[in-house]
Every structure is written in C-alpha cells, then in structure tokens.
N, CA, C and O atoms as a CHARMM CRD file, in Angstrom:
* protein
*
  344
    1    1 UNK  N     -6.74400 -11.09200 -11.61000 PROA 1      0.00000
    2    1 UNK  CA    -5.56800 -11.26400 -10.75800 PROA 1      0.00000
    3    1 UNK  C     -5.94100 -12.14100  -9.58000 PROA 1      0.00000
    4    1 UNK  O     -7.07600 -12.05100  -9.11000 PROA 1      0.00000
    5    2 UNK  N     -4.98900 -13.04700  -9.03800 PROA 2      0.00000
    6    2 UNK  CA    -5.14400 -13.79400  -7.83000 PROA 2      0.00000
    7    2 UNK  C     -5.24900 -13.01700  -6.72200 PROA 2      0.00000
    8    2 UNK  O     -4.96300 -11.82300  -6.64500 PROA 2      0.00000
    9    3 UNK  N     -5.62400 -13.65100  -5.95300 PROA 3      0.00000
   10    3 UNK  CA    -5.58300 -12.96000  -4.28500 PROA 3      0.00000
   11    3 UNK  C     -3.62900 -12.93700  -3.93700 PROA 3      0.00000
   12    3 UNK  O     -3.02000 -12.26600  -3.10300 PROA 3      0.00000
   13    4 UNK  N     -3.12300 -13.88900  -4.89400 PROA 4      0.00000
   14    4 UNK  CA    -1.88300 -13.35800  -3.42900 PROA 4      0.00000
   15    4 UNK  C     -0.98600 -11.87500  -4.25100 PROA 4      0.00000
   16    4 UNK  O      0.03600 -11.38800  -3.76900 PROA 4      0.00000
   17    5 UNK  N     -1.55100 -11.44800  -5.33700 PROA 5      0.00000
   18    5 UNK  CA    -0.72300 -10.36700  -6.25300 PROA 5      0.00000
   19    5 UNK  C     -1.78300  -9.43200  -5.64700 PROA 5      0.00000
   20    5 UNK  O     -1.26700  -8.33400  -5.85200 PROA 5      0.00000
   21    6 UNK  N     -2.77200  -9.23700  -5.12100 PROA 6      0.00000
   22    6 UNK  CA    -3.38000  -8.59300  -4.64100 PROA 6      0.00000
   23    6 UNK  C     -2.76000  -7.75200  -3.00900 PROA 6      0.00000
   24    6 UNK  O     -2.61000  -6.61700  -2.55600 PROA 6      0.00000
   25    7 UNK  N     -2.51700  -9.52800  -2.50100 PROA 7      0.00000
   26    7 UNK  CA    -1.81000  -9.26500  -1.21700 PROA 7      0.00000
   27    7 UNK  C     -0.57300  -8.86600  -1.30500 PROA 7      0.00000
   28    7 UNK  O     -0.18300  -8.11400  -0.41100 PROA 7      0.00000
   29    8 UNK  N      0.32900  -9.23000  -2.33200 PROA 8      0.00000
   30    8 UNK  CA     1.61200  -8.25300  -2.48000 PROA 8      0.00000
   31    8 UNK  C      1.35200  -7.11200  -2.89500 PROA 8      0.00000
   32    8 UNK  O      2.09200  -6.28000  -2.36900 PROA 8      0.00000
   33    9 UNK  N      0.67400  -6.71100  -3.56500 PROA 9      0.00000
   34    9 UNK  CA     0.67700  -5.45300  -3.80400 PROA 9      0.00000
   35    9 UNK  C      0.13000  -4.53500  -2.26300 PROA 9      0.00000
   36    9 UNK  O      0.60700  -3.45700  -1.90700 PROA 9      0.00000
   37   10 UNK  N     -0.82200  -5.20300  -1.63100 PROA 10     0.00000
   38   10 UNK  CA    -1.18800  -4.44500  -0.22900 PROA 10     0.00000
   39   10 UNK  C      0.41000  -4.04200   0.57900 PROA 10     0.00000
   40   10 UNK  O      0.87500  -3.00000   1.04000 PROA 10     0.00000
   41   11 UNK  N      0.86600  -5.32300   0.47000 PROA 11     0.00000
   42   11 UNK  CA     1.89100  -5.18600   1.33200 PROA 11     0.00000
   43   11 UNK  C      3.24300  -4.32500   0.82500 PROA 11     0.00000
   44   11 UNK  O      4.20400  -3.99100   1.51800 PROA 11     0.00000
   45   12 UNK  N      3.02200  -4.08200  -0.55300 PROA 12     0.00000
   46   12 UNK  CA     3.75300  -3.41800  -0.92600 PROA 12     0.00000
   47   12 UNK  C      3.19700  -1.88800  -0.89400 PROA 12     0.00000
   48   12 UNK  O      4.11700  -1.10800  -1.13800 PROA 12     0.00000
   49   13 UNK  N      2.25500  -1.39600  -0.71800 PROA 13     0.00000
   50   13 UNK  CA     1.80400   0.19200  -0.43600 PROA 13     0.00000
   51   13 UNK  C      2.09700   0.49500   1.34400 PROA 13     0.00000
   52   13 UNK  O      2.19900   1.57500   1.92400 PROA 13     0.00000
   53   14 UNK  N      2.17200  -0.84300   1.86400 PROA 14     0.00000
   54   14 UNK  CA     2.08500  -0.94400   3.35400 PROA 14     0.00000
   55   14 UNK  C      3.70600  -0.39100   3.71500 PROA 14     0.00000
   56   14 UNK  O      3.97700   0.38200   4.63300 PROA 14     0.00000
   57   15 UNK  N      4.81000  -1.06600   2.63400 PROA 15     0.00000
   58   15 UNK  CA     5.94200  -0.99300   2.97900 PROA 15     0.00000
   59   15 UNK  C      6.49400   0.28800   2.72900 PROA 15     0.00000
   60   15 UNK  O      7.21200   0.86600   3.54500 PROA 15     0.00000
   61   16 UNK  N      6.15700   0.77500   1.55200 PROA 16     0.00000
   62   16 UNK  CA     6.47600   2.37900   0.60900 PROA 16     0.00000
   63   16 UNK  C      5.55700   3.42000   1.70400 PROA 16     0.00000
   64   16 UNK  O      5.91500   4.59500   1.78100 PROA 16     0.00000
   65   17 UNK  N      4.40500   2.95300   2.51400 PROA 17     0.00000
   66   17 UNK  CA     3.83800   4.41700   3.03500 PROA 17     0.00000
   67   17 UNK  C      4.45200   4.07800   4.62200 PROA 17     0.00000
   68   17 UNK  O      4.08600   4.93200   5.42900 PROA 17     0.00000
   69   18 UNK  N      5.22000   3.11000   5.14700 PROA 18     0.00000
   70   18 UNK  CA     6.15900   2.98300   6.39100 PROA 18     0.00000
   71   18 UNK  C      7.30300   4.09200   5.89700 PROA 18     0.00000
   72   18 UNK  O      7.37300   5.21800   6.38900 PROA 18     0.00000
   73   19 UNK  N      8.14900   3.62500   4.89800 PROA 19     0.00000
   74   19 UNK  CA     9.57400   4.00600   4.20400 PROA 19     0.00000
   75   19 UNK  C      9.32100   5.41300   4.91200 PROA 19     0.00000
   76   19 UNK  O     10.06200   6.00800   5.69400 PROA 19     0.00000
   77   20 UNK  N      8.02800   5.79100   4.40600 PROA 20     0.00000
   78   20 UNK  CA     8.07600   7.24900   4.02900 PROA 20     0.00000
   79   20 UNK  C      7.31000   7.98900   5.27000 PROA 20     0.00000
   80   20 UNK  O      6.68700   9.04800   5.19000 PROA 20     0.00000
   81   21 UNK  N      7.46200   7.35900   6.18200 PROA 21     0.00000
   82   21 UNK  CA     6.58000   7.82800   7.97000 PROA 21     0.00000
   83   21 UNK  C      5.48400   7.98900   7.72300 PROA 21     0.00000
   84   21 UNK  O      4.98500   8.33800   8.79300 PROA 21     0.00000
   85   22 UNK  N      4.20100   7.95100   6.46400 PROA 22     0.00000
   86   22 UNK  CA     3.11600   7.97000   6.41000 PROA 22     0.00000
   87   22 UNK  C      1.68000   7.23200   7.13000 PROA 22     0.00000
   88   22 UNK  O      1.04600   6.41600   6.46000 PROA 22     0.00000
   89   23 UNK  N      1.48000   7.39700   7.77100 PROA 23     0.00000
   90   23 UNK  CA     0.21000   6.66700   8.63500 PROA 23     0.00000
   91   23 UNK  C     -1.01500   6.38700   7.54300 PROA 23     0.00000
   92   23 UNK  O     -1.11600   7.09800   6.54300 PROA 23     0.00000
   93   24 UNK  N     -1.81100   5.44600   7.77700 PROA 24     0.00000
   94   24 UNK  CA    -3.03500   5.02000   6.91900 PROA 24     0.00000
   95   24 UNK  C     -3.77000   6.71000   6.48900 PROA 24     0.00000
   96   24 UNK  O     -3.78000   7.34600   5.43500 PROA 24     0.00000
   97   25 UNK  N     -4.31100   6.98500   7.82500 PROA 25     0.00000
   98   25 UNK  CA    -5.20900   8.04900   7.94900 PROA 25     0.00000
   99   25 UNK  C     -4.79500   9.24500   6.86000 PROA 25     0.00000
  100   25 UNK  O     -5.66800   9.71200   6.13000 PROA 25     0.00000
  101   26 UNK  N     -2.75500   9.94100   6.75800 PROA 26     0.00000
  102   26 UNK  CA    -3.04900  10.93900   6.25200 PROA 26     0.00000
  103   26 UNK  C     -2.71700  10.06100   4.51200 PROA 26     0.00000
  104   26 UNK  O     -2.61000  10.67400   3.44900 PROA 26     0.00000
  105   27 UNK  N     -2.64600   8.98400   4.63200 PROA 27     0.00000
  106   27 UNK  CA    -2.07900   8.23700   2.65800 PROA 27     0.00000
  107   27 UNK  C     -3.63400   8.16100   2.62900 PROA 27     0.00000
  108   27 UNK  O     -4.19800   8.53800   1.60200 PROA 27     0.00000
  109   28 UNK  N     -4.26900   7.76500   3.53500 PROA 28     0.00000
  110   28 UNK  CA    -6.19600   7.53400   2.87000 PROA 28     0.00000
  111   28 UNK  C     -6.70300   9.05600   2.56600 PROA 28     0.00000
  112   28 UNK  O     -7.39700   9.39600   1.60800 PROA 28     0.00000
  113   29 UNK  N     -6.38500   9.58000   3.21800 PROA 29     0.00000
  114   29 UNK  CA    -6.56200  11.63400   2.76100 PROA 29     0.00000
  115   29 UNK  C     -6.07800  11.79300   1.65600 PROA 29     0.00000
  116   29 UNK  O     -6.92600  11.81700   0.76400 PROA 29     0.00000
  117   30 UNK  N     -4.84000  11.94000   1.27200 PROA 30     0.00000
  118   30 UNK  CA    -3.83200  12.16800   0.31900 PROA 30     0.00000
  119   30 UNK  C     -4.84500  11.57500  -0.85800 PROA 30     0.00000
  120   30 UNK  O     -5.50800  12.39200  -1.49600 PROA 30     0.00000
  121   31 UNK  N     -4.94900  10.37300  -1.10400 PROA 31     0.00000
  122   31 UNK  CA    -5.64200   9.01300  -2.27200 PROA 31     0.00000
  123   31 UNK  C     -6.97500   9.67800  -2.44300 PROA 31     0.00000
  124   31 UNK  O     -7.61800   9.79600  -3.48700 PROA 31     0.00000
  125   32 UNK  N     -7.30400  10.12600  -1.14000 PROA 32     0.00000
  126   32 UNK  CA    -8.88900  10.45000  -1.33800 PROA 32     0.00000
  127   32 UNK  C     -9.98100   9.32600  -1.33400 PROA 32     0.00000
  128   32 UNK  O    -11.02200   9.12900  -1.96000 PROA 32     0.00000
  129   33 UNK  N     -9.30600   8.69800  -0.38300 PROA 33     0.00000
  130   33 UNK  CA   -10.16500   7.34000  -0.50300 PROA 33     0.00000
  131   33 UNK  C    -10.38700   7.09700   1.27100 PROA 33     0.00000
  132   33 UNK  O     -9.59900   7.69000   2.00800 PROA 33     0.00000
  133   34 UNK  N    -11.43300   6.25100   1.87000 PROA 34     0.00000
  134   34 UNK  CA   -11.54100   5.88100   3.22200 PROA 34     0.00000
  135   34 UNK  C    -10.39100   4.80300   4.04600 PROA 34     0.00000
  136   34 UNK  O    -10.02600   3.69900   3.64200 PROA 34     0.00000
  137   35 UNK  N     -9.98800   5.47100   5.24900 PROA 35     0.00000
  138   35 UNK  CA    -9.63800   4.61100   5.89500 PROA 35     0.00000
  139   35 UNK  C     -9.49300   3.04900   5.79500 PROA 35     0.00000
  140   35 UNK  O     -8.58600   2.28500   5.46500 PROA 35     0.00000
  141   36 UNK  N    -10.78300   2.91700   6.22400 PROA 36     0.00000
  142   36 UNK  CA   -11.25100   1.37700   5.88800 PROA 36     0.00000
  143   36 UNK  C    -10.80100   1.13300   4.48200 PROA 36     0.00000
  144   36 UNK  O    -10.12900   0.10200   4.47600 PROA 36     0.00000
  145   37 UNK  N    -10.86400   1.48300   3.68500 PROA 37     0.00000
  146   37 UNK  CA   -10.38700   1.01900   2.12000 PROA 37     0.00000
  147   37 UNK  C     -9.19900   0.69000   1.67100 PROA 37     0.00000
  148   37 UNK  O     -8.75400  -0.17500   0.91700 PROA 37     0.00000
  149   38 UNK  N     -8.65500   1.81000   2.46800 PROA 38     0.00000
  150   38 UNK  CA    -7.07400   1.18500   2.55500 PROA 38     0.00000
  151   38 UNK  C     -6.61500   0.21200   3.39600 PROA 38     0.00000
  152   38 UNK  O     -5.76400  -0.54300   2.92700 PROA 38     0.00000
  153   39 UNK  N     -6.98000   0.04000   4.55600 PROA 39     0.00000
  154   39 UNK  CA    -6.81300  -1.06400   5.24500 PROA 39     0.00000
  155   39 UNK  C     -6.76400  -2.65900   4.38300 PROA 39     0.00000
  156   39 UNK  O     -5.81800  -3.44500   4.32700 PROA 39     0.00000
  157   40 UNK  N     -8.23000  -2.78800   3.72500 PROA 40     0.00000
  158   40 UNK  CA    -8.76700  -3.52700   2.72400 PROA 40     0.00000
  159   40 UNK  C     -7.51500  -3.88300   1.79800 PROA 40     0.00000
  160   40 UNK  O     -7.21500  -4.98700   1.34300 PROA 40     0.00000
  161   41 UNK  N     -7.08900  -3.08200   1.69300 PROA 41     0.00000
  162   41 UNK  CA    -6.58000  -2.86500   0.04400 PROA 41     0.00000
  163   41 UNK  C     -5.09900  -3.30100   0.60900 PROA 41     0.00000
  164   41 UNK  O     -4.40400  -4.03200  -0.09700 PROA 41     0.00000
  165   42 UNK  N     -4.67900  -2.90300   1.73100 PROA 42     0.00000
  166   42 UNK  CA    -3.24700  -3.22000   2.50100 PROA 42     0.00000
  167   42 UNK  C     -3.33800  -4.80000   2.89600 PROA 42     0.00000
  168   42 UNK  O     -2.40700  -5.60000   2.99500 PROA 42     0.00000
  169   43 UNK  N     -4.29200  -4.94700   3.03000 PROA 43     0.00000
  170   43 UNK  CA    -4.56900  -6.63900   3.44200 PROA 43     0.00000
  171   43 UNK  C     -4.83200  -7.71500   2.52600 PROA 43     0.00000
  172   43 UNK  O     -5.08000  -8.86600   2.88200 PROA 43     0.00000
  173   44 UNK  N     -4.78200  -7.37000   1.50200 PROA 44     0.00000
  174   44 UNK  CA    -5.27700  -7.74900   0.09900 PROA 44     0.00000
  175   44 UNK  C     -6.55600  -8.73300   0.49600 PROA 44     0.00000
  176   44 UNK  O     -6.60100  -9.94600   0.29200 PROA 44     0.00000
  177   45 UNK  N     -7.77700  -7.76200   1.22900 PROA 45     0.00000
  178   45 UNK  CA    -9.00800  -8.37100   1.19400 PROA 45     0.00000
  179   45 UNK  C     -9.87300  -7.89000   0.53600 PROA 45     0.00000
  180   45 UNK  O    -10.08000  -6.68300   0.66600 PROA 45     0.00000
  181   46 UNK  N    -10.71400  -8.71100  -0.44400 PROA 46     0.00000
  182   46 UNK  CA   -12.20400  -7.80300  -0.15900 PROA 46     0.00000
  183   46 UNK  C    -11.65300  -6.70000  -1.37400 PROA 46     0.00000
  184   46 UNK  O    -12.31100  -5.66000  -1.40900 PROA 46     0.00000
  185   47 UNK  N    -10.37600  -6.81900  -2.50300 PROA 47     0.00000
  186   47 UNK  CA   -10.52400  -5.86000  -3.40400 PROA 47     0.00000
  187   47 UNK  C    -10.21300  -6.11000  -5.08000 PROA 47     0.00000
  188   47 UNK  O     -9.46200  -5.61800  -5.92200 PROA 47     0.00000
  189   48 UNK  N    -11.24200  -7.16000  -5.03000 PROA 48     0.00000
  190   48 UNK  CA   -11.18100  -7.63600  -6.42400 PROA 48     0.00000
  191   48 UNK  C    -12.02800  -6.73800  -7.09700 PROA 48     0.00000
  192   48 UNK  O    -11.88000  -6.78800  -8.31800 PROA 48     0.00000
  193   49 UNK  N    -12.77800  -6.01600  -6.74200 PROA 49     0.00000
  194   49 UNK  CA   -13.52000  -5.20500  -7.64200 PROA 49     0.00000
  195   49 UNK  C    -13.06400  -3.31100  -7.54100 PROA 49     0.00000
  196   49 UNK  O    -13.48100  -2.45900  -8.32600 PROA 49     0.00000
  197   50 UNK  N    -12.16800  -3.07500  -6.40400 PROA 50     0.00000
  198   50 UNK  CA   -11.14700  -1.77700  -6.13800 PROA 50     0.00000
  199   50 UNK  C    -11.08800  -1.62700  -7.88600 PROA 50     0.00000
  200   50 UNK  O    -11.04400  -2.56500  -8.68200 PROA 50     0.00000
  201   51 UNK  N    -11.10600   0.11400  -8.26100 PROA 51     0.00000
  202   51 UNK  CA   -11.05300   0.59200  -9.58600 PROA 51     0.00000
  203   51 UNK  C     -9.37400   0.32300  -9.51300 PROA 51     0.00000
  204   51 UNK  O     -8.58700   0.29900  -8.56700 PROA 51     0.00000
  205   52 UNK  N     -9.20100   0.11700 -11.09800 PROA 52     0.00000
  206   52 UNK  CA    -7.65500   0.68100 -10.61600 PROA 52     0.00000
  207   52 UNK  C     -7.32200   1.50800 -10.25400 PROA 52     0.00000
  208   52 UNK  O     -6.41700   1.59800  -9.42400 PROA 52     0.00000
  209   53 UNK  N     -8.20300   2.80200 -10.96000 PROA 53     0.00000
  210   53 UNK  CA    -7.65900   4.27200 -10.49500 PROA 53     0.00000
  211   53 UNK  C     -7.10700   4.27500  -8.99000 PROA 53     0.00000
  212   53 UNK  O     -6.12100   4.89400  -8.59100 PROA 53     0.00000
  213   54 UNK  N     -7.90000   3.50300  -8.29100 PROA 54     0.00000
  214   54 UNK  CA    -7.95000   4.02800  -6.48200 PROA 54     0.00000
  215   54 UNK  C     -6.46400   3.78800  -6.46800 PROA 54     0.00000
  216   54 UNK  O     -5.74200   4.53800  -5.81200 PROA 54     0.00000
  217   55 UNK  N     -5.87600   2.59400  -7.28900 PROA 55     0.00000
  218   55 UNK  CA    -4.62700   1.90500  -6.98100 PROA 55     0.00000
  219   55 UNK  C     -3.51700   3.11800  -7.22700 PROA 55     0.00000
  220   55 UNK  O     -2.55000   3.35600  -6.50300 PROA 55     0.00000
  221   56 UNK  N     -3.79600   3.62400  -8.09200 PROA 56     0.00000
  222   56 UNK  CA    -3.07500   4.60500  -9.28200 PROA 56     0.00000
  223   56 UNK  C     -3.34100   6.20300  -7.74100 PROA 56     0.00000
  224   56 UNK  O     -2.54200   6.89400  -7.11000 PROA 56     0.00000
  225   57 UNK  N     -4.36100   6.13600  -7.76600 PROA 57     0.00000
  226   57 UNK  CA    -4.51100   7.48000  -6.23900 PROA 57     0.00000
  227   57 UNK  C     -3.07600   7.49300  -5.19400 PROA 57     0.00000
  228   57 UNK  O     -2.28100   8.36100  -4.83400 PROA 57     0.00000
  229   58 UNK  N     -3.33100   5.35800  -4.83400 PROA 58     0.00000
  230   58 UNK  CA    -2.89900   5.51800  -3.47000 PROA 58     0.00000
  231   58 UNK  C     -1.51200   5.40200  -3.90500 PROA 58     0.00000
  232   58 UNK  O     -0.63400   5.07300  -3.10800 PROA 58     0.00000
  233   59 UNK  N     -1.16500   5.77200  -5.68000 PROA 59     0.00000
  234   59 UNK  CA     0.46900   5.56200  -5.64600 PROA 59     0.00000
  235   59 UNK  C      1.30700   7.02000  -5.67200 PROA 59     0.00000
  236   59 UNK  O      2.47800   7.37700  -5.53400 PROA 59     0.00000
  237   60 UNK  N     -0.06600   7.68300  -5.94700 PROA 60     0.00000
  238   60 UNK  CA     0.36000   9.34800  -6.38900 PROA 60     0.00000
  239   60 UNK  C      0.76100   9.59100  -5.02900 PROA 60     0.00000
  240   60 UNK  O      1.76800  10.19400  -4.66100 PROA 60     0.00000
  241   61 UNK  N     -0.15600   9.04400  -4.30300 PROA 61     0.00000
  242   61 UNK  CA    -0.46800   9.45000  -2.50100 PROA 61     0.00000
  243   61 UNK  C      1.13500   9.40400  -2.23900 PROA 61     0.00000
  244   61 UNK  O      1.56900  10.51700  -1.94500 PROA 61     0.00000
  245   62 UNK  N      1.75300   8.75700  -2.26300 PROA 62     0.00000
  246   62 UNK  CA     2.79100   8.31100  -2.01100 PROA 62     0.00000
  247   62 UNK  C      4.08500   8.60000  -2.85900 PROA 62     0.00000
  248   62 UNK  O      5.17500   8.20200  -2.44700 PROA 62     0.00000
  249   63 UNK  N      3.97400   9.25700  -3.98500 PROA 63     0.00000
  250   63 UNK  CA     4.95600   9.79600  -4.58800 PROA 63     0.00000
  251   63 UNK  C      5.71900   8.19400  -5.48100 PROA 63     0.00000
  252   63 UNK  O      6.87500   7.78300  -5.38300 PROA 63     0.00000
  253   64 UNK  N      4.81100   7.72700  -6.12500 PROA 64     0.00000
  254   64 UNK  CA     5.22500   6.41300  -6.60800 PROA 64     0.00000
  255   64 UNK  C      4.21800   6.06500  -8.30300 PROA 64     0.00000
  256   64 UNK  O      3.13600   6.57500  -8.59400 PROA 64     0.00000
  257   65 UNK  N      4.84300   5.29200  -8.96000 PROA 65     0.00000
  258   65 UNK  CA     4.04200   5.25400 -10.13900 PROA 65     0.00000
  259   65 UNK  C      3.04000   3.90900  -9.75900 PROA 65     0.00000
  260   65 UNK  O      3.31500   3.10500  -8.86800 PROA 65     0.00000
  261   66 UNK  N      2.19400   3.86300 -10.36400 PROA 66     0.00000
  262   66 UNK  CA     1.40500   2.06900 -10.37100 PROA 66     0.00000
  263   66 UNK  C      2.67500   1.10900 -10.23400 PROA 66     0.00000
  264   66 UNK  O      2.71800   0.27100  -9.33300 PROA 66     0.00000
  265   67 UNK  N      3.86400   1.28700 -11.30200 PROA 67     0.00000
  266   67 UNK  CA     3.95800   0.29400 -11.63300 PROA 67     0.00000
  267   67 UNK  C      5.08400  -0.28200 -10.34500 PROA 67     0.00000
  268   67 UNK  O      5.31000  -1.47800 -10.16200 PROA 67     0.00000
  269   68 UNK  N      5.71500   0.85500  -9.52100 PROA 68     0.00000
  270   68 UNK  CA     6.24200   0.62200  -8.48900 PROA 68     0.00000
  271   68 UNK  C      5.15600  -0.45900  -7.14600 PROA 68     0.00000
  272   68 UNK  O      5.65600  -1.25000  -6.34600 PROA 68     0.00000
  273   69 UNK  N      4.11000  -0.24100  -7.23900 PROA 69     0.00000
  274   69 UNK  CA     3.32000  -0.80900  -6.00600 PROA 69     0.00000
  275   69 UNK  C      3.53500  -2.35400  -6.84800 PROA 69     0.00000
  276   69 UNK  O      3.47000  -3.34900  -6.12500 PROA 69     0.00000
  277   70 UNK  N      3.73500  -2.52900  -8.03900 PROA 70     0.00000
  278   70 UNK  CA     4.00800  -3.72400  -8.55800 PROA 70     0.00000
  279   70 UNK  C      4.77200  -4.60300  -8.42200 PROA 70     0.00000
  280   70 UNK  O      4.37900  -5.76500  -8.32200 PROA 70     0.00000
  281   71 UNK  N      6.20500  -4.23200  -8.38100 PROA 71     0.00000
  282   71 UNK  CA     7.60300  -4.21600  -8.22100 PROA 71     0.00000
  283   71 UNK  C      7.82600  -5.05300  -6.99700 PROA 71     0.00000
  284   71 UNK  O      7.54600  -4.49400  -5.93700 PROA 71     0.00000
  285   72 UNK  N      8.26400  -6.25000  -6.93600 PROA 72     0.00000
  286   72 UNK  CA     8.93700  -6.91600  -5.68800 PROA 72     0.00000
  287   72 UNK  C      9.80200  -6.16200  -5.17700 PROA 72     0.00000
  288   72 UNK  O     10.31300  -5.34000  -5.93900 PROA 72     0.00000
  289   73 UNK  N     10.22000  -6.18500  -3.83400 PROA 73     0.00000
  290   73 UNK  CA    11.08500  -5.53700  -3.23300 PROA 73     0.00000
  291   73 UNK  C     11.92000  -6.37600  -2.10900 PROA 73     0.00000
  292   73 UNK  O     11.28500  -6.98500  -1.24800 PROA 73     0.00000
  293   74 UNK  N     13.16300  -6.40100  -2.11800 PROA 74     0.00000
  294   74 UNK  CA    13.94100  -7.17200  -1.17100 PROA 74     0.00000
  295   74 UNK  C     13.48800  -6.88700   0.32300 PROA 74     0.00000
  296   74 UNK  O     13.19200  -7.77800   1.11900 PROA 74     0.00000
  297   75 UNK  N     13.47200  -5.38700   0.62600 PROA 75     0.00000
  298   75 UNK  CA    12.98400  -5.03200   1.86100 PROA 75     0.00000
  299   75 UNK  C     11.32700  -5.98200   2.44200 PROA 75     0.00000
  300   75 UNK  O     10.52700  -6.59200   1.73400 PROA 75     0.00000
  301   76 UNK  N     11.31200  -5.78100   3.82700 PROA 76     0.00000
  302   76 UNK  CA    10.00000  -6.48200   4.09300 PROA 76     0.00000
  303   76 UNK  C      9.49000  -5.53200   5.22600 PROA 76     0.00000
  304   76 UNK  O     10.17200  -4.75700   5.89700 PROA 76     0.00000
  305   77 UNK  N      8.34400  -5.72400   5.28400 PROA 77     0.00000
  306   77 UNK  CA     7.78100  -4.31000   6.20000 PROA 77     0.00000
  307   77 UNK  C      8.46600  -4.92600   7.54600 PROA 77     0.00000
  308   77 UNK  O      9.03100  -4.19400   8.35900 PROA 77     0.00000
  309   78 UNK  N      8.37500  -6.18700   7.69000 PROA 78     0.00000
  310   78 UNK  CA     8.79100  -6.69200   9.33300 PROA 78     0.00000
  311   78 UNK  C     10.32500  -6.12800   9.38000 PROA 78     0.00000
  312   78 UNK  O     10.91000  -5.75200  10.39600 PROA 78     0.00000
  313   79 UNK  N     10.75000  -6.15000   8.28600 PROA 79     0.00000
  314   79 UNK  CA    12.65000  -5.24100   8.70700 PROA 79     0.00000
  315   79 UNK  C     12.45600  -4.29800   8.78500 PROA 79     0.00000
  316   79 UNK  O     13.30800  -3.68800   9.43100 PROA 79     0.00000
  317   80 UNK  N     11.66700  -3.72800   8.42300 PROA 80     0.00000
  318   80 UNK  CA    11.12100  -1.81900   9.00700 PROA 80     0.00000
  319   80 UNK  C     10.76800  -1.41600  10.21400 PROA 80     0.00000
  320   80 UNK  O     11.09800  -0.41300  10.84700 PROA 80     0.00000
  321   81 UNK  N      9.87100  -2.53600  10.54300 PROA 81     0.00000
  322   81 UNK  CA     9.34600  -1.95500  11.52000 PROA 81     0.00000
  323   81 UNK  C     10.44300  -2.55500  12.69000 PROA 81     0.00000
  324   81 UNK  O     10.33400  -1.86800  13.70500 PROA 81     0.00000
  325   82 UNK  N     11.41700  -3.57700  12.83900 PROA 82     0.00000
  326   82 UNK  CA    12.61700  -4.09800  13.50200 PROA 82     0.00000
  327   82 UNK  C     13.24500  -2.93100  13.74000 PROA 82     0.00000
  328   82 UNK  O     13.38200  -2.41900  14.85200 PROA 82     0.00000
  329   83 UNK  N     13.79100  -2.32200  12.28400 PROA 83     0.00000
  330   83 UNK  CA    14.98300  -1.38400  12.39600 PROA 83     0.00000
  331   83 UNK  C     14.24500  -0.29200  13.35300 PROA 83     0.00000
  332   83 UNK  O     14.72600   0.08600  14.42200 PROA 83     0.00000
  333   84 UNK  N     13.00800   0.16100  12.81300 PROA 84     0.00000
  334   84 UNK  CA    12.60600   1.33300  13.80000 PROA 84     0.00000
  335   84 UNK  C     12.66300   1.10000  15.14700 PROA 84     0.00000
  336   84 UNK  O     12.66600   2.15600  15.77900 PROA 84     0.00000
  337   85 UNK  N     12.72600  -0.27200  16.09100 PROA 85     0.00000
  338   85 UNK  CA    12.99700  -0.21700  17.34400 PROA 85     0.00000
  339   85 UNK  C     14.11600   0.17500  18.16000 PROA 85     0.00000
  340   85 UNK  O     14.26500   0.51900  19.33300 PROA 85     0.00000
  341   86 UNK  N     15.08900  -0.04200  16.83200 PROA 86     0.00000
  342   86 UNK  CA    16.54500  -0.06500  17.20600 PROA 86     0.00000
  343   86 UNK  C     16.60700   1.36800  18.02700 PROA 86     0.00000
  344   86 UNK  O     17.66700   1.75000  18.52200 PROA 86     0.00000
C-alpha cells in the first residue's frame, strides 16, 4: 500500500475516534496498543510494517469493522473539530 492510503486510513481512525469523544490514550488502551503507535498510525507515518491485526484492534477499539477505517467519508476531522467550537 502507498503512504497516502495509509494516511487516509490514519485520518480516518482520527475522525471515527473524534465522532465518538474518544481521546488517543483511552482508543490506545481499548486496541491494546501504545500511545505513540497510534499517533504513528493516525499520521500515516512510520507504519508500513504495523500488523494488520493492530489495524483490526484499533477498529474493534472503536466499535467499527476494518473495512470501515477503509471507507472514504464525506465528513473531515477539520468539520469536527469546527462544529465542536460552535
């Protein structure tokens, strides 16, 4: 896979664990995976060699299948985090 399906997909666990008021710290608990890893993995850096499983963790984490973190989505985290100022 390329780096930028990598980076959509970061940005797509980024947008589904906002939706859902989840902070890094308790979705990296939940996954069972480190902080830092998710960060990584939200940034689409540094995770060409990430198991899938972890991917498949951080979707359970979240009440979502793999194939959803896949899935384009009209929403964008920057309209999330907008609306929440309102």
């Amino acid at each position: 896979m390329g780096e930028a399906v990598f980076k959509e997909i970061g940005q797509n666990i980024v947008l589904h664990r906002r939706l859902r008021g989840i902070n890094q710290i308790n979705c990296a608990a939940k996954a069972g995976i480190g902080v830092g890893m998710l960060s990584k993995i939200e940034r689409g850096i540094g995770v060409e060699k990430v198991p899938l499983a972890t991917y498949i963790k951080i979707a359970e984490a979240l009440n979502l299948s793999f194939f959803d973190l896949l899935r384009r989505t009209e929403v964008t985290v920057k309209s999330i985090c907008v609306s929440k100022k309102k």
